[in-house]
DOKE-565476 format. One line per field, with one value per residue (C-alpha): residue number from 1; residue in one letter; chain; x, y, z. Coordinates in Angstrom, 3 decimals. Example, Ala and Ser with C-alpha at 12.3 -4.5 7.8 and 13.67 -1.06 7.14 Angstrom:
n c(1	2)
res c(a	s)
chain c(A	A)
u c(12.300	13.670)
v c(-4.500	-1.060)
w c(7.800	7.140)
***
This chain:
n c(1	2	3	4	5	6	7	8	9	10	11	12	13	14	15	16	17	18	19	20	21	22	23	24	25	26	27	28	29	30	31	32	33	34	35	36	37	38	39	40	41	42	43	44	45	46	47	48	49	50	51	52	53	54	55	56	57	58	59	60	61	62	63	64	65	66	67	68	69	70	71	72	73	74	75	76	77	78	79	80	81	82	83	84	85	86	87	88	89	90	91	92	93	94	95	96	97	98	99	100	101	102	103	104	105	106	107	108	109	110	111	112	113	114	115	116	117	118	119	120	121	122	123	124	125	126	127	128	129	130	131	132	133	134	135	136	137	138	139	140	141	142	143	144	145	146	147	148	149	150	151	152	153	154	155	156	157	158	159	160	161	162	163	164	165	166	167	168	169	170	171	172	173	174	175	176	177	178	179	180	181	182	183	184	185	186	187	188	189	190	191	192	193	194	195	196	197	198	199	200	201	202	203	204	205	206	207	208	209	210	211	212	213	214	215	216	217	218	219	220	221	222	223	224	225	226	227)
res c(x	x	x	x	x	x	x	x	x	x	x	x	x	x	x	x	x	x	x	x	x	x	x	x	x	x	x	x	x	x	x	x	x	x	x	x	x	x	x	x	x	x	x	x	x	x	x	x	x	x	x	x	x	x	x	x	x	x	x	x	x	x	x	x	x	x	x	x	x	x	x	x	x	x	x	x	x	x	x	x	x	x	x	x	x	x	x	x	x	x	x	x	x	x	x	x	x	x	x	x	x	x	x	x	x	x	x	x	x	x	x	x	x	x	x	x	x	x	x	x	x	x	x	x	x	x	x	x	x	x	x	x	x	x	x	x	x	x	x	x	x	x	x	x	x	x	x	x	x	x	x	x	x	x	x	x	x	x	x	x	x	x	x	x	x	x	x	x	x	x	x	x	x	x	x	x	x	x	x	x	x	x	x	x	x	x	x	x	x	x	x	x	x	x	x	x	x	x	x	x	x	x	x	x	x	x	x	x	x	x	x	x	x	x	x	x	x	x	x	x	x	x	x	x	x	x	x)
chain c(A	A	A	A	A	A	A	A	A	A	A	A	A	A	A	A	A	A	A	A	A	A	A	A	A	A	A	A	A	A	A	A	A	A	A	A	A	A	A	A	A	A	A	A	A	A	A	A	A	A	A	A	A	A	A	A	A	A	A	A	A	A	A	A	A	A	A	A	A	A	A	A	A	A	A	A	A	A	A	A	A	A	A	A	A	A	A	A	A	A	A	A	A	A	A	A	A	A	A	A	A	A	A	A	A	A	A	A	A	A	A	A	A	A	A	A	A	A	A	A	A	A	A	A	A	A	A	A	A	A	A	A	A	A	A	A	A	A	A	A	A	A	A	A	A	A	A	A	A	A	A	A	A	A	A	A	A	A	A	A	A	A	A	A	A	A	A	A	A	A	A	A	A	A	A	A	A	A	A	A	A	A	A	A	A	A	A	A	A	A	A	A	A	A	A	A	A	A	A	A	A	A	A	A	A	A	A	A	A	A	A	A	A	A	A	A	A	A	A	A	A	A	A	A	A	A	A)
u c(0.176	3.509	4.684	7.729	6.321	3.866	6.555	8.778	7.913	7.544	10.755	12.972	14.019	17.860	19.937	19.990	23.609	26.845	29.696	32.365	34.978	33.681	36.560	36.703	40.065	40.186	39.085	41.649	40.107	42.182	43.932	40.630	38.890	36.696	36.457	34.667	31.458	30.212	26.433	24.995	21.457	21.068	18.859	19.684	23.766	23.164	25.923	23.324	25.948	29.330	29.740	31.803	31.749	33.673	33.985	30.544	28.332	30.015	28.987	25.502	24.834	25.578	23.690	20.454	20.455	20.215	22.862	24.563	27.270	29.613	28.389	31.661	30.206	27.924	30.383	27.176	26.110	23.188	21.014	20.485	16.119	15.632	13.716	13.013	11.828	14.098	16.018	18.451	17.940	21.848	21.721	25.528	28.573	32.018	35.412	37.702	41.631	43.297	40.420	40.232	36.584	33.748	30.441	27.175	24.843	21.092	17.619	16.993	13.396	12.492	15.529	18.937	19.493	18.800	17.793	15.135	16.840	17.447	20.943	23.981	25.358	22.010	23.063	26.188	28.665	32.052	32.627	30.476	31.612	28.190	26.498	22.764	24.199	25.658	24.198	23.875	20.741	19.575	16.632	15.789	15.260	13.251	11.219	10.299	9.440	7.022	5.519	5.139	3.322	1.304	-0.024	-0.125	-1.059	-0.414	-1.990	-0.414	1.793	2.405	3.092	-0.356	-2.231	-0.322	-1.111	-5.074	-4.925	-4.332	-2.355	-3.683	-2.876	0.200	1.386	0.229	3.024	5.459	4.686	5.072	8.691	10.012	9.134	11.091	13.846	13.929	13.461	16.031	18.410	18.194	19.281	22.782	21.927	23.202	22.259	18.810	18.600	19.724	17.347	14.486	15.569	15.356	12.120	11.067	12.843	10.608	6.852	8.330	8.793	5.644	3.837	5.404	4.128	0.845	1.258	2.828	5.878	8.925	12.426	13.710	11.215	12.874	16.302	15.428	14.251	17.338	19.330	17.524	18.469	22.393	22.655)
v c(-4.483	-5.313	-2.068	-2.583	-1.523	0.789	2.952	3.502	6.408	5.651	8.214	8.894	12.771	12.980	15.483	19.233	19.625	20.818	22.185	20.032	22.400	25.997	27.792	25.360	24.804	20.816	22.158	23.448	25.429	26.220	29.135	30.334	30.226	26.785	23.265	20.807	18.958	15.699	15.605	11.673	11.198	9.608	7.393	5.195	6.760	7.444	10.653	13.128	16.194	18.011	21.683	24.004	25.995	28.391	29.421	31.041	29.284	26.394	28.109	28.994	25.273	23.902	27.134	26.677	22.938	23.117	23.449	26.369	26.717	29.068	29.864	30.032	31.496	33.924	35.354	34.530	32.139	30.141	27.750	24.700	24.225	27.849	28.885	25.198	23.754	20.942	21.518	19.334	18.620	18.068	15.006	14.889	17.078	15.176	15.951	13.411	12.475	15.380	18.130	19.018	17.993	17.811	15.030	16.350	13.558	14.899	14.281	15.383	16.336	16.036	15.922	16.846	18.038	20.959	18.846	17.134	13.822	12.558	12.873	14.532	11.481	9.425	7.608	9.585	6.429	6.814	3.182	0.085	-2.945	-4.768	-4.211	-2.310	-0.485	-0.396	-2.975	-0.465	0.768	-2.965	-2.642	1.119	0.069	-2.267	-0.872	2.241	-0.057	-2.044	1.227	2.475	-0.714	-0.187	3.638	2.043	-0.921	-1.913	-5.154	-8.449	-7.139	-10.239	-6.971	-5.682	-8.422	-8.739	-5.815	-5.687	-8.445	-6.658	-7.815	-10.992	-11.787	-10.582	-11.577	-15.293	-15.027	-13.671	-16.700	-19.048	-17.773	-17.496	-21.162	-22.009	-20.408	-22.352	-25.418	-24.551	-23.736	-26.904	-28.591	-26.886	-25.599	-22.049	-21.321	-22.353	-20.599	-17.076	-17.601	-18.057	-15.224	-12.818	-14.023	-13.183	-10.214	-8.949	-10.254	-8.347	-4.782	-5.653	-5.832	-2.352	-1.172	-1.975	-0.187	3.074	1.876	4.050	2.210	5.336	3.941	0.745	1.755	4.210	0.633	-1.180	1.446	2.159	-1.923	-1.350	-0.546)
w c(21.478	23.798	24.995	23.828	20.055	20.606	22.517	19.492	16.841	13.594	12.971	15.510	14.871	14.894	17.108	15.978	14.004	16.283	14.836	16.738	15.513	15.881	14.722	11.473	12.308	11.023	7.618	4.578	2.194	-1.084	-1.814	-3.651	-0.100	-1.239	-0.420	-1.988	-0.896	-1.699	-1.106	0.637	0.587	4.518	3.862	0.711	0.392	-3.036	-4.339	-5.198	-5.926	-5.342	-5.096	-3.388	0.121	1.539	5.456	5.233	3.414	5.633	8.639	7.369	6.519	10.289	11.646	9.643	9.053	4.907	2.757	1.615	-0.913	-2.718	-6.579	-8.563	-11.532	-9.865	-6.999	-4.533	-1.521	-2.671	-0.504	-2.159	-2.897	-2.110	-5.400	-6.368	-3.071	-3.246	0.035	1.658	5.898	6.946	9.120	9.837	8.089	8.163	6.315	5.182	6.895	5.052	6.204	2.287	1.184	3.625	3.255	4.250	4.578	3.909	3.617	0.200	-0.800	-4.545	-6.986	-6.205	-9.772	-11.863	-14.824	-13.011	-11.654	-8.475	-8.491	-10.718	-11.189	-12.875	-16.521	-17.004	-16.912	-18.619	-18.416	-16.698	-15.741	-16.527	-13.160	-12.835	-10.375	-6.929	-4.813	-1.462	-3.213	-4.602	-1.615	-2.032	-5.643	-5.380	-2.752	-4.961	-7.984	-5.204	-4.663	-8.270	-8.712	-5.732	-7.272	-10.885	-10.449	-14.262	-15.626	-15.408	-12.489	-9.465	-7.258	-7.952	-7.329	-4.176	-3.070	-4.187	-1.617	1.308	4.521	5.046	0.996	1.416	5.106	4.420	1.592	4.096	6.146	3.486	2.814	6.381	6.178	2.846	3.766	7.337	5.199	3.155	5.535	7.438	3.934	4.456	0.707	0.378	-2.783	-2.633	1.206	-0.848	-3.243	-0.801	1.530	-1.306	-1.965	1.828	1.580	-1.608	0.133	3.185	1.009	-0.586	2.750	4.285	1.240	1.432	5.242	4.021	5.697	4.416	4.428	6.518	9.006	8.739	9.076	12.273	13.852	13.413	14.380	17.320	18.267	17.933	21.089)
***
């Protein structure tokens, strides 16, 4: 193997967190001592909640690197996964142009909901506009349903025989796709060259499946090339 692959982890750990304004002096809390906070997963940028700091538990989240917020109804600091186990790793904390609501972007491990679902925001619409959902998470989707095959591996399923296969099964189909959509590029057919791409793009999730290849994984690669 080149060196230029075997060199690079798997997962590349991020930087520890730095408060870039120590005295919190960029952020305006309200008049109640609070500011809201939208929760991010990193990985996927799915909303998973909002809930409320003040200067503390604000200070407490950078300092330990999990969340901590401000219980309104309770009067207390809580750290978010602390009795459940479903803690959030702050990769980066931001606040928006008027310093009145801060983003913390996290690694989220098991749900980010007290009812059991990934989010706070899963099937409660007010009004749809006929889409699934939003397309940012169209791969992440997908990639989990590739991987619920791969554990189920139901009867009838394309994805399941693909994967019963192995890498050379499923690799050969990679090939064969690369080379459609080549084909169908040199037609100066669009369409048909979309079509074909997302059918690479599918045999390609199928096959870091099959290697316990995480998306995160994926992402930390193509970051690592921006530079």
């Amino acid at each position: 193997m080149h060196d230029r692959y075997s060199a690079t982890p798997r997962v590349e750990p991020p930087a520890p967190i730095r408060m870039k304004d120590k005295d919190l002096s960029a952020i305006r809390f309200g008049e109640d001592g609070l500011v809201p906070c939208v929760v991010q997963e990193w990985t996927t940028g799915r909303v998973l909640m909002m809930a409320y700091m003040n200067r503390q538990s604000l200070e407490k989240t950078v300092r330990t690197g999990t969340t901590w917020f401000w219980s309104r109804s309770r009067g207390t600091l809580w750290n978010k996964g602390e009795t459940s186990g479903h803690v959030q790793k702050v990769r980066d904390l931001r606040y928006d142009c008027d310093g009145d609501t801060v983003l913390a972007l996290v690694e989220q491990t098991g749900p980010a909901c007290h009812t059991g679902t990934r989010t706070c925001f899963d099937d409660r619409s007010l009004a749809v506009g006929g889409e699934r959902g939003p397309l940012f998470l169209a791969a992440d989707g997908l990639y989990t349903t590739i991987r619920e095959r791969k554990a189920t591996a139901p009867p009838g399923s394309y994805t399941a025989r693909l994967l019963a296969g192995g890498v050379s099964t499923i690799g050969a189909k990679v090939t064969e796709e690369a080379e459609e959509v080549v084909e169908a590029a040199a037609t100066g057919d669009g369409a048909h060259t979309l079509y074909e791409a997302g059918d690479l793009l599918y045999h390609l999730l199928v096959l870091l499946a099959e290697m316990d290849i995480g998306l995160p994984e994926l992402w930390w690669e193509l970051e690592r090339r921006k530079g």
